[in-house]
TIGU-996619 format. One record per residue: residue in one letter; x, y, z of N, C-alpha, C, O, CB in turn. Coordinates in steps of 0.001 Angstrom, whole numbers, plus 500000, padded with zeros to 6 digits. Last residue first. Glycine has a CB too. Layout:
TIGU-996619
AXYZXYZXYZXYZXYZ...
***
This chain:
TIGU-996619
X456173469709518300456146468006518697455321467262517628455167466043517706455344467649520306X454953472113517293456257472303516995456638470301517588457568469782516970457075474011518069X452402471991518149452744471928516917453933471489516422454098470739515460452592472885516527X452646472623520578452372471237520233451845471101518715451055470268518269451302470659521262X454192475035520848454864473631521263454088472321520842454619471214520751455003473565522874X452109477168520137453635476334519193454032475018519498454190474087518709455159477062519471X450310476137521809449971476113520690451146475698519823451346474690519145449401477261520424X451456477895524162451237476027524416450896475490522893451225474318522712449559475501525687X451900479779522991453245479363523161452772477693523447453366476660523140454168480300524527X449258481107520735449822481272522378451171480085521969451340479644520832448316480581524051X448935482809517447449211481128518284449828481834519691450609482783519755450758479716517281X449500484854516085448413484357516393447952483293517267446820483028517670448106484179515553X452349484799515521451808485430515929450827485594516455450825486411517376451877485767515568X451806482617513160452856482505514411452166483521515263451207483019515849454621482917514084X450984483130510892450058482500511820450793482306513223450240481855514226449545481093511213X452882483808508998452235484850509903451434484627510682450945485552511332451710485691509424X455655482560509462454828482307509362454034483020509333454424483535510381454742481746509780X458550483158510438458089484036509155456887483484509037456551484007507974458949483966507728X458847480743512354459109481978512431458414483571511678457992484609512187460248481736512139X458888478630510785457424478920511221457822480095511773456842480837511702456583477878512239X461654478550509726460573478736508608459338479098509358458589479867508756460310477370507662X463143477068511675463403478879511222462168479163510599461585480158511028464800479335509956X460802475520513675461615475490512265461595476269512408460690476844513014461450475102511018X460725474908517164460417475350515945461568474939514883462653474371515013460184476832516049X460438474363520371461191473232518925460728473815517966459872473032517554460746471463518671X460802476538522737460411475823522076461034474886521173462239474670521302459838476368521715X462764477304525252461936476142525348460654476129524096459553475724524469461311476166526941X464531479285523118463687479262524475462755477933524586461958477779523660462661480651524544X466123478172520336464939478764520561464101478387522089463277477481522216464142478359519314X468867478510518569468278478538519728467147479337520188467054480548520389469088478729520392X471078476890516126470115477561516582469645477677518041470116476814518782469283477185515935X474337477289514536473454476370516014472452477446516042472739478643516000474435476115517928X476356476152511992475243477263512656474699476295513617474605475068513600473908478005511532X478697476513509960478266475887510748476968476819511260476729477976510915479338475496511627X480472475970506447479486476766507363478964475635508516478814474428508328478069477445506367X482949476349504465482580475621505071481807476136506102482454476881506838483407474980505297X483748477299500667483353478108502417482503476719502937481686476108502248481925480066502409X484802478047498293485216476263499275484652476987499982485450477924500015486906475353499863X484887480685497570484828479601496329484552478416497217483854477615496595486362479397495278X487425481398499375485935482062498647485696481235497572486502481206496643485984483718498004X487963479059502173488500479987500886487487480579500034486438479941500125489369479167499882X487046479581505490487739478666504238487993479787503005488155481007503042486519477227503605X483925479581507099485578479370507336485730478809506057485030477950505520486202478301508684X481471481183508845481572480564507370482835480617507552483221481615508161480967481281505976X478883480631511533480081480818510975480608480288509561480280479180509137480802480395511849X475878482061513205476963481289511858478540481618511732479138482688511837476412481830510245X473560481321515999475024481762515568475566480863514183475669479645514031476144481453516980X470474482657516366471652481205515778472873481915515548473027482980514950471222480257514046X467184482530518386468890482654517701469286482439516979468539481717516318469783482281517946X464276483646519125465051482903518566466419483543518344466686484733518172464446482480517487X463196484736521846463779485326520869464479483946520271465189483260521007464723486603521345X460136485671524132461684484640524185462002485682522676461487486757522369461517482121523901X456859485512523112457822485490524094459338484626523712459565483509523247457049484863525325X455488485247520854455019485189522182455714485500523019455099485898524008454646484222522545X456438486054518626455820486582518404454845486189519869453725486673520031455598486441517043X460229486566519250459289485540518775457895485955519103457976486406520245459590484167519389X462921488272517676461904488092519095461068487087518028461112486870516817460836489858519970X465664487235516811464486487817516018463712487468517256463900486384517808463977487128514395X469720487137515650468334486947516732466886487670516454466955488737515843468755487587518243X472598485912514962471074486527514639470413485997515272470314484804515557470437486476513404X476100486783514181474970486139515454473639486766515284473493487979515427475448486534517181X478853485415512471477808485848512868476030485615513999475284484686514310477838485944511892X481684485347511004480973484823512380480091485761512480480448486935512580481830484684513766X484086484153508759482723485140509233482207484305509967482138483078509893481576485713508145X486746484573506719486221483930508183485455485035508584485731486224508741487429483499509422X488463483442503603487166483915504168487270483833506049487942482926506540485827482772503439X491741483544501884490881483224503094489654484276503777489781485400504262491924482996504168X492448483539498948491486484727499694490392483851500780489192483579500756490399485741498282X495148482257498782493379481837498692492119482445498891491005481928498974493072480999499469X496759484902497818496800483801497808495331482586497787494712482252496776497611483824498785X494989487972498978495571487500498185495737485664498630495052485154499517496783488453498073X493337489108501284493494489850499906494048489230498431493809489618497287494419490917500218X491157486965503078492438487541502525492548488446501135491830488337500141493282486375502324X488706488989504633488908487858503656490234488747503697490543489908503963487826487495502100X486459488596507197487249489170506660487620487980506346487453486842506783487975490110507197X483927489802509897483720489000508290485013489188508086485320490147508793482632489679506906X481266489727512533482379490239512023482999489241510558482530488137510283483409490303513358X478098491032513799479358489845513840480840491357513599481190492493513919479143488141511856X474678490904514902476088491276514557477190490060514121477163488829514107476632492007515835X471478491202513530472440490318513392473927491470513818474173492525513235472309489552511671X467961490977513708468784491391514331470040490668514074469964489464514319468371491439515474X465093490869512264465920490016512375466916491365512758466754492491512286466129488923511085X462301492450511611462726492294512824463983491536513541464133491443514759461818491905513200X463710493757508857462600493897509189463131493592510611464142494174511005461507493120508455X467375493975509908466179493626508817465298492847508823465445491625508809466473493284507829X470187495270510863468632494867511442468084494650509900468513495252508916467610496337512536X473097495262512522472267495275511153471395495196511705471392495057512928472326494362510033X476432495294513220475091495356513670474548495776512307475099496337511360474781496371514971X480373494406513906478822494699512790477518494693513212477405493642513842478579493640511700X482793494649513892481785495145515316480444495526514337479806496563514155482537496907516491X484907494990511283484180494358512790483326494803513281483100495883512736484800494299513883X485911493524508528484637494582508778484504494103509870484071492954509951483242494651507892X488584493984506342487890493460507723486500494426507832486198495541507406489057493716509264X491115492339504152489953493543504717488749493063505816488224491958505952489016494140503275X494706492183504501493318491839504837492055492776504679492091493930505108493364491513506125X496657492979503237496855491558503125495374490497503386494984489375503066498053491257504269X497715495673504087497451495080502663496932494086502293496628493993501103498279494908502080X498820495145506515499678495908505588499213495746503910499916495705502901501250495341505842X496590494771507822497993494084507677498205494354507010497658493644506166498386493020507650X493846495889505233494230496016507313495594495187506960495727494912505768492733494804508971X492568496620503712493633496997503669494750496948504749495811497504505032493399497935503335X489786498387504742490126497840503423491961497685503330492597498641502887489415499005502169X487975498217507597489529498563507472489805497601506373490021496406506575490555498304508921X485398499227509453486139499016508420487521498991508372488204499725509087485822499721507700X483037498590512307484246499655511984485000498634510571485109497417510719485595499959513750X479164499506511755480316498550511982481737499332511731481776500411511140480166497227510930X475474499165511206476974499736512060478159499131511817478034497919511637476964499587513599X472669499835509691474120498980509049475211499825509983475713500891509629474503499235506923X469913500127509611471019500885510808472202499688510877472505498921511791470143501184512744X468540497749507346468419498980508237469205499459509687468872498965510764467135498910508557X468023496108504195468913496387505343468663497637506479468657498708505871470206496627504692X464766496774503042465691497537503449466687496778504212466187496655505331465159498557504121X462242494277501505462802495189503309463967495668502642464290495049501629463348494005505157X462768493225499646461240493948499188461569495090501078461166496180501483459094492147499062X465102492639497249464595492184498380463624493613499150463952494797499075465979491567499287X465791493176494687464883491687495005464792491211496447464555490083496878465580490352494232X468152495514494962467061494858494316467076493572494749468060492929495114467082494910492892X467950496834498323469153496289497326467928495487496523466981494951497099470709495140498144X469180499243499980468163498869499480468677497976498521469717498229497913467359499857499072X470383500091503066470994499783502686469801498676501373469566497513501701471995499475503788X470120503439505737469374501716504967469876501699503874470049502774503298467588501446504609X472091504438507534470433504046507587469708503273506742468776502536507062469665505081507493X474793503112508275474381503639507278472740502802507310472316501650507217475510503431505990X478162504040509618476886504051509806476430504257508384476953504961507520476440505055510832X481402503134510605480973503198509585478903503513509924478563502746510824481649501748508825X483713504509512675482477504016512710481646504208511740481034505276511720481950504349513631X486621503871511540486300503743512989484661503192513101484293502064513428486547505331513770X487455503206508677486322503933509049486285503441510923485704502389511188484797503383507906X490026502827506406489875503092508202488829503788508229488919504966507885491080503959509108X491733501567503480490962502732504066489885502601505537488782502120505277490064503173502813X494819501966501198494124501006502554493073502084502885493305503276502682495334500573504169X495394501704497997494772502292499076494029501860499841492897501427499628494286503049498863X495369499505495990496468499976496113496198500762497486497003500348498321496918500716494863X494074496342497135493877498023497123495036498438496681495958497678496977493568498812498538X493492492493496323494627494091496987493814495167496474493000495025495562496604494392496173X492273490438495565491246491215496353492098492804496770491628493822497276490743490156497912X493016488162493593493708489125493909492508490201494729491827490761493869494488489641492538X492408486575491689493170485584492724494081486720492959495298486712492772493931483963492155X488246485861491288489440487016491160490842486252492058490572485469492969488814488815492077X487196483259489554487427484012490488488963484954490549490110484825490120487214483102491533X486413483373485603487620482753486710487220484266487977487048485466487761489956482733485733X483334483683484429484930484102484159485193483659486025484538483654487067485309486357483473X480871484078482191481413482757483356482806483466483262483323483774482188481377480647482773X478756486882482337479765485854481296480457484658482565480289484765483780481449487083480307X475577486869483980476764487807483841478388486498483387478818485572484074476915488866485800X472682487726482923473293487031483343474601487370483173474881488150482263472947486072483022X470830491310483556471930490172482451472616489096483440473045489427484546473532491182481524X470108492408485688469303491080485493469594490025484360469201488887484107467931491460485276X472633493471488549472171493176487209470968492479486546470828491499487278472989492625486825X471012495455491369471812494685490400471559494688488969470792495378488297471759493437490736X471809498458493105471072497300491981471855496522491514473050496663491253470425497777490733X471443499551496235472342498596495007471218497733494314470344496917494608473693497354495761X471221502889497417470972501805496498471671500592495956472566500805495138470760502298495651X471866503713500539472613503530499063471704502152498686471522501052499209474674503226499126X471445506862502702470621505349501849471733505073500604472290505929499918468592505788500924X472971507800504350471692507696504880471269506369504177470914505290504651470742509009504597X476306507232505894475370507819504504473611507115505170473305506314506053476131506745502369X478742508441507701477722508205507790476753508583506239476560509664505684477473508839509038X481764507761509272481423507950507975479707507656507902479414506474508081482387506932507031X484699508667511102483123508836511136483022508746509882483806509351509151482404510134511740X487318508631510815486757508533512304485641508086512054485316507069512667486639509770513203X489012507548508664487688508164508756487213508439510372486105507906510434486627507144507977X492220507367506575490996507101507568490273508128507656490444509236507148491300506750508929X493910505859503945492885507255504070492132506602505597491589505497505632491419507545502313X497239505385502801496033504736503686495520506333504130496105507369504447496617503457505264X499183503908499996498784505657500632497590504895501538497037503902501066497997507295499109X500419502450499198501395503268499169500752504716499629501185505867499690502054503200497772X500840498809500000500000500000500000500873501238500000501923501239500643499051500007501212
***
C-alpha cells in the first residue's frame, strides 16, 4: 500500500444497490482482492441499505472498516450490527486479499418471537471464497420450531402452548 485514508466517522443515509438482470459471462474468480489504498472507518453508519429483490431495506448497518488492514493483506469489517425487518444480526467478516482469499465470518442473529423469548443462531463461514465451510446452532427458548414457522404469519396468532404442540 502506498497511501492509507481514515475516517473517524462515515455516515450515509441510503445507498441503492442494483443489480444486474443480464446474466453475467462465466469468468475465473478474482486471485487478487489488493487496494492499492488502505481505508479506516472507525464508525461506519448507514440508515438503509436497498438492494434489488429484496422487498425490506437492510436497516442501521453499524460497523468499523479497514480495506487493507495488515499491511494490505486483509479487509475486515468488525463490530457489525444490522437489522432487517425484525431480524437482528452482529458479527464480524474478513477475507484475505491475496493467495486463497481466506474467508472467516461469524455471525449472530436473533428475532423476538411473536410470544415470548427470541430465537437465535450463531453462523460461521471458514475457508477459501469459492470452498466456504458453514456451521450454525440455533436457539429457541423452550420451544422446537423450524426457522421457517418463524416468518409464518400465523405465528403470531398462536399462544406458546399452541407452538409447542405443533412444533412436537
Amino acid at each position: 500500500l502506498w497511501l492509507r485514508i481514515g475516517f473517524d466517522e462515515l455516515h450515509v443515509r441510503r445507498i441503492d444497490l442494483r443489480l444486474s438482470d443480464e446474466p453475467s459471462a462465466t469468468s475465473a474468480p478474482p486471485d487478487s482482492l489488493a487496494l492499492p489504498v488502505g481505508l479506516d472507518v472507525a464508525r461506519l453508519s448507514v440508515d438503509e441499505l436497498h438492494i434489488d429483490g429484496l422487498d425490506t431495506p437492510l436497516r442501521e448497518l453499524r460497523a468499523r472498516l479497514s480495506l487493507g488492514a495488515d499491511s494490505g493483506a486483509t479487509h475486515r469489517l468488525d463490530e457489525l450490527q444490522l437489522a432487517w425487518d425484525r431480524l437482528r444480526a452482529t458479527g464480524r467478516a474478513q477475507v484475505g486479499t491475496g493467495g486463497s482469499l481466506a474467508v472467516d465470518v461469524q455471525a449472530q442473529l436473533t428475532q423476538p418471537l411473536a410470544t415470548s423469548g427470541e430465537w437465535s443462531a450463531t453462523v460461521q463461514l471458514i475457508g477459501i471464497a469459492g470452498d466456504l465451510q458453514g456451521l450454525a446452532q440455533q436457539d429457541l427458548p423452550q420451544l422446537e420450531l423450524e426457522p421457517a414457522a418463524l416468518e409464518s404469519p400465523e405465528v403470531g396468532d398462536e399462544t406458546e402452548d399452541e407452538l409447542d404442540a405443533d412444533a412436537q
